[in-house]
ChimeraX commands (.cxc) that place a marker at each C-alpha (Angstrom):
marker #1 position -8.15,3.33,-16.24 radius 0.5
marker #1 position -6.55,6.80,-16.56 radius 0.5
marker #1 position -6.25,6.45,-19.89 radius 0.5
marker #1 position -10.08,5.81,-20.48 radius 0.5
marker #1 position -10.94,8.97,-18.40 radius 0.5
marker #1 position -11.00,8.00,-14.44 radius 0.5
marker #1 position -11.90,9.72,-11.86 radius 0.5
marker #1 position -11.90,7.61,-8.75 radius 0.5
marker #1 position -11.09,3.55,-8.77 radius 0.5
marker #1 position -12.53,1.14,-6.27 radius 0.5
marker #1 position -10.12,-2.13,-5.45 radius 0.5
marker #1 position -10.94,-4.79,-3.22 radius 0.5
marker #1 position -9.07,-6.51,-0.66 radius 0.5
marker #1 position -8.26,-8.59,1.66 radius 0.5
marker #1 position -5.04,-7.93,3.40 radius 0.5
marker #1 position -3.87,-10.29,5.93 radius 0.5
marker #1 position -2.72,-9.27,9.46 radius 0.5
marker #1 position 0.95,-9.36,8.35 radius 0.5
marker #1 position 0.78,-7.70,4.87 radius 0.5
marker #1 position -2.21,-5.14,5.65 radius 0.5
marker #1 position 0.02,-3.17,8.21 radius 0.5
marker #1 position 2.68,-2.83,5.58 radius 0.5
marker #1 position 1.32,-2.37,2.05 radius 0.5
marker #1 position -2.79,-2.13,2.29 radius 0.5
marker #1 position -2.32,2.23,2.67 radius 0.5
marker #1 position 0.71,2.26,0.94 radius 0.5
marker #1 position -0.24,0.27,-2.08 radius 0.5
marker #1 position -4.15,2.84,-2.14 radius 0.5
marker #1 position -2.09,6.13,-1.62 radius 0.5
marker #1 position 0.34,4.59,-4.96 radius 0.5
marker #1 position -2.23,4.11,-7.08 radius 0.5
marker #1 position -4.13,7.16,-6.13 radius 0.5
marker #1 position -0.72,9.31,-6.45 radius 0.5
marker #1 position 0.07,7.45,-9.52 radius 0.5
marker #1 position -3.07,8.19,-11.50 radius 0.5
marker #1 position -4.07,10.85,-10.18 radius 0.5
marker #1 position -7.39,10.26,-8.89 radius 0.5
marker #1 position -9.54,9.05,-5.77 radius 0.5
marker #1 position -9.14,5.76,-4.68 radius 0.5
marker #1 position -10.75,3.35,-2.42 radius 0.5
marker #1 position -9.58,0.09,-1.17 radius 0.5
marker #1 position -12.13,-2.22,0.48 radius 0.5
marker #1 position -11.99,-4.92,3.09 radius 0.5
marker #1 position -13.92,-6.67,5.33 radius 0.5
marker #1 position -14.00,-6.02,8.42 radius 0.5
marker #1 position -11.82,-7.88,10.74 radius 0.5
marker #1 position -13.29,-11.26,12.75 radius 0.5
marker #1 position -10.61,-13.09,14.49 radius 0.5
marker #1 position -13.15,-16.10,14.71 radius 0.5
marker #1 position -13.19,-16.20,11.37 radius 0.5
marker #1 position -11.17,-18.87,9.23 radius 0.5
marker #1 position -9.21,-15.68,7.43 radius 0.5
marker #1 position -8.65,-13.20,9.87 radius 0.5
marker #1 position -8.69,-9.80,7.58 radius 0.5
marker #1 position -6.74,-6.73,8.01 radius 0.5
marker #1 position -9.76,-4.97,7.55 radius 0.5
marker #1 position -9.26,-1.06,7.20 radius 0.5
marker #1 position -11.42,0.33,4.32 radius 0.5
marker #1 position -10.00,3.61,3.56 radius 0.5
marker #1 position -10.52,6.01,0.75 radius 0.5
marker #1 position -7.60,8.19,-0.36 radius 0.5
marker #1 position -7.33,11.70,-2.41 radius 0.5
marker #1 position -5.26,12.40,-5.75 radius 0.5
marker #1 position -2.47,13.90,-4.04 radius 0.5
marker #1 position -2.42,10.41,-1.51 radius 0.5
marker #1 position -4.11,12.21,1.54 radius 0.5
marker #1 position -5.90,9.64,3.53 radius 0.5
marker #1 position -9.80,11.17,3.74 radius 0.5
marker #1 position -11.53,8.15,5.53 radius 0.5
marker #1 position -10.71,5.30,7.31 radius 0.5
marker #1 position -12.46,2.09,8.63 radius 0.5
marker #1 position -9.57,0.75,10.80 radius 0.5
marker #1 position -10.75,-2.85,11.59 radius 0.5
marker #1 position -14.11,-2.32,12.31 radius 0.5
marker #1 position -17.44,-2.28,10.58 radius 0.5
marker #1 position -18.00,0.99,9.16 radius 0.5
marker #1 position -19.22,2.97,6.17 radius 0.5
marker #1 position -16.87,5.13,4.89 radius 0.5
marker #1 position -17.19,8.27,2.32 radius 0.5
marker #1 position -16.23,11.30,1.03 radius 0.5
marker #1 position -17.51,14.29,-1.15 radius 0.5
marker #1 position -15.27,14.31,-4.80 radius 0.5
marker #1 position -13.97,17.54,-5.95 radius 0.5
marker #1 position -13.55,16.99,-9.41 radius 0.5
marker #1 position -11.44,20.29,-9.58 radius 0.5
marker #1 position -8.97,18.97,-7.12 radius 0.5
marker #1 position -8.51,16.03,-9.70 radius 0.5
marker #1 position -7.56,18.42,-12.30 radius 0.5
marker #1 position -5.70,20.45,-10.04 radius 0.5
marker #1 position -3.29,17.72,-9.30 radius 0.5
marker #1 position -3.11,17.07,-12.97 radius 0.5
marker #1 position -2.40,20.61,-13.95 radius 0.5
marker #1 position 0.26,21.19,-11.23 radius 0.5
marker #1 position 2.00,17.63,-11.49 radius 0.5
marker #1 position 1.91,16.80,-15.24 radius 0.5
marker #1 position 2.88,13.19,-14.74 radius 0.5
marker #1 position 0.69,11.86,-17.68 radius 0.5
marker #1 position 2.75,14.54,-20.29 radius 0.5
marker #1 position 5.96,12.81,-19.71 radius 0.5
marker #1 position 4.67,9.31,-21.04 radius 0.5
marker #1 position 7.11,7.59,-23.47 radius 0.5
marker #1 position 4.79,6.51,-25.74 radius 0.5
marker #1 position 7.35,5.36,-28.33 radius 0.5
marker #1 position 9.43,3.28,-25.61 radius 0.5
marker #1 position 6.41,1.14,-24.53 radius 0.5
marker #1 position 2.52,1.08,-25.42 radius 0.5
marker #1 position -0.50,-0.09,-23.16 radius 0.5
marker #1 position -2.63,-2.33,-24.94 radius 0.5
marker #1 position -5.70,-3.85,-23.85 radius 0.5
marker #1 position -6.99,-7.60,-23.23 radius 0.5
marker #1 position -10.04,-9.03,-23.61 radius 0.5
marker #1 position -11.71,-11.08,-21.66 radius 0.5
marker #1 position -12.72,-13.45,-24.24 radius 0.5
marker link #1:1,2 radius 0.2
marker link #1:2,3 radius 0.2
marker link #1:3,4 radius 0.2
marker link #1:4,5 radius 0.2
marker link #1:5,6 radius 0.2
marker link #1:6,7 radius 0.2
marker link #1:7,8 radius 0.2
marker link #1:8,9 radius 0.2
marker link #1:9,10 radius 0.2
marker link #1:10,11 radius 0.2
marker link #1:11,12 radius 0.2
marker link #1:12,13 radius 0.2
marker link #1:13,14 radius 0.2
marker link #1:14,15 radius 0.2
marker link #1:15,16 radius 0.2
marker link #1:16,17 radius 0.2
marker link #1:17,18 radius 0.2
marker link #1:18,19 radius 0.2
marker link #1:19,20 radius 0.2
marker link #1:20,21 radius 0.2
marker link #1:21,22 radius 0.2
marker link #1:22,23 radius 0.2
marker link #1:23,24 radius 0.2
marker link #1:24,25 radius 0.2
marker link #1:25,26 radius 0.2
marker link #1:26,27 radius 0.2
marker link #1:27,28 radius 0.2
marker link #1:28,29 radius 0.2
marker link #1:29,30 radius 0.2
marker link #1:30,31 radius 0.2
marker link #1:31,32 radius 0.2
marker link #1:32,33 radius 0.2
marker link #1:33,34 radius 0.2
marker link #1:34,35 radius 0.2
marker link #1:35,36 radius 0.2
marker link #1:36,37 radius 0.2
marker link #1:37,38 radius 0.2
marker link #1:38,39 radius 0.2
marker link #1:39,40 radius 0.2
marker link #1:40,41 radius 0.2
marker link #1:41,42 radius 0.2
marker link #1:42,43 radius 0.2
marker link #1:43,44 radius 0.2
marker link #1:44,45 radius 0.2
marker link #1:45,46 radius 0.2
marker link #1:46,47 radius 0.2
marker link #1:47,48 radius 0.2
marker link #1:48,49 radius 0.2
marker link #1:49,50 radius 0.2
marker link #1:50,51 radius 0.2
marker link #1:51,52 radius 0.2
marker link #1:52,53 radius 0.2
marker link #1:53,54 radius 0.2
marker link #1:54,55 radius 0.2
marker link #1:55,56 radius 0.2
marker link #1:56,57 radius 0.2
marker link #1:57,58 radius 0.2
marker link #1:58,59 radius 0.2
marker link #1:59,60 radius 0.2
marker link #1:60,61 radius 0.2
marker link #1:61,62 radius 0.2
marker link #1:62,63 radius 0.2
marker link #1:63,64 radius 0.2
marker link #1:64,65 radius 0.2
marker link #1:65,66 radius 0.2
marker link #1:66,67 radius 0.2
marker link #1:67,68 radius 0.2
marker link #1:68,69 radius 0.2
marker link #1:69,70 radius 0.2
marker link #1:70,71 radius 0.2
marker link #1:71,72 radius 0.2
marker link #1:72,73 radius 0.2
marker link #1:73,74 radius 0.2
marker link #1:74,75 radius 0.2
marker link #1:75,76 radius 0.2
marker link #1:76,77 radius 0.2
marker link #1:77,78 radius 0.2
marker link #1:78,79 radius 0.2
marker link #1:79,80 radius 0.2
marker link #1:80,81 radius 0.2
marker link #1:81,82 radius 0.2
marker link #1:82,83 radius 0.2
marker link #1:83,84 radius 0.2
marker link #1:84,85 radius 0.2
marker link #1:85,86 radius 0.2
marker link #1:86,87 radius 0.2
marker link #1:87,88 radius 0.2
marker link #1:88,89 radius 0.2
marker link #1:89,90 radius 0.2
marker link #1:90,91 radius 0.2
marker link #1:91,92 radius 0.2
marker link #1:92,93 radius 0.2
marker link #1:93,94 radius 0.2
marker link #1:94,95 radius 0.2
marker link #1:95,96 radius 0.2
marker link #1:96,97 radius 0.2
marker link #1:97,98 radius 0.2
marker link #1:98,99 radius 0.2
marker link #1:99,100 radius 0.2
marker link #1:100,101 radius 0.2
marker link #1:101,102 radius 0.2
marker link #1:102,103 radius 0.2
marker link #1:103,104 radius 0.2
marker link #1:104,105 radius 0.2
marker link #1:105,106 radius 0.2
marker link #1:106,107 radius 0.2
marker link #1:107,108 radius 0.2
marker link #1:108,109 radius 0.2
marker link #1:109,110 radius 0.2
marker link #1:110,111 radius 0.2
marker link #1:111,112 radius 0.2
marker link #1:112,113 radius 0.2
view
């Protein structure tokens, strides 16, 4: 998604109770880090009635992996103002996307079709 110009990427989810305490901030601060952009992971909120009990905690995350907002486990709308400058900030300070190997490996796309 970097490649095609990204800014901020949206992933759902629906962490359990034993992996969400683990991974679900660590894995949305990685991919925010790693591409360089804002990211938002989203969950429902948790219901211990319910047949899936859900981690819950929404939480949207800057390009240098700052948490900005967090649902925790409850029902909340979370959000936060972009600064498109710190996006190229972060790019211009931590070149990441300059050191690709481009004649190691290649990303290629796949259709859906």
């Amino acid at each position: 998604m970097r490649l095609k110009g990204a800014q901020f990427m949206i992933y759902p989810g629906a962490f359990n109770m034993t992996t969400g305490p683990i991974y679900y901030e660590l894995l949305t601060r990685s991919r925010a880090v790693d591409n360089q952009v804002y990211c938002a992971s989203i969950a429902p909120a948790r219901d211990p009635d319910a047949t899936y009990v859900s981690w819950g905690h929404s939480v949207i995350v800057s390009p240098s992996g700052t948490v900005i907002d967090s649902a925790e486990d409850e029902e909340k709308v979370i959000y936060c103002d972009i600064d498109k400058s710190e996006i190229q900030d972060i790019r211009t300070f931590i070149p990441t996307w300059n050191q690709k190997r481009g004649d190691i490996y290649n990303v290629s796309e796949v259709s859906g079709k």
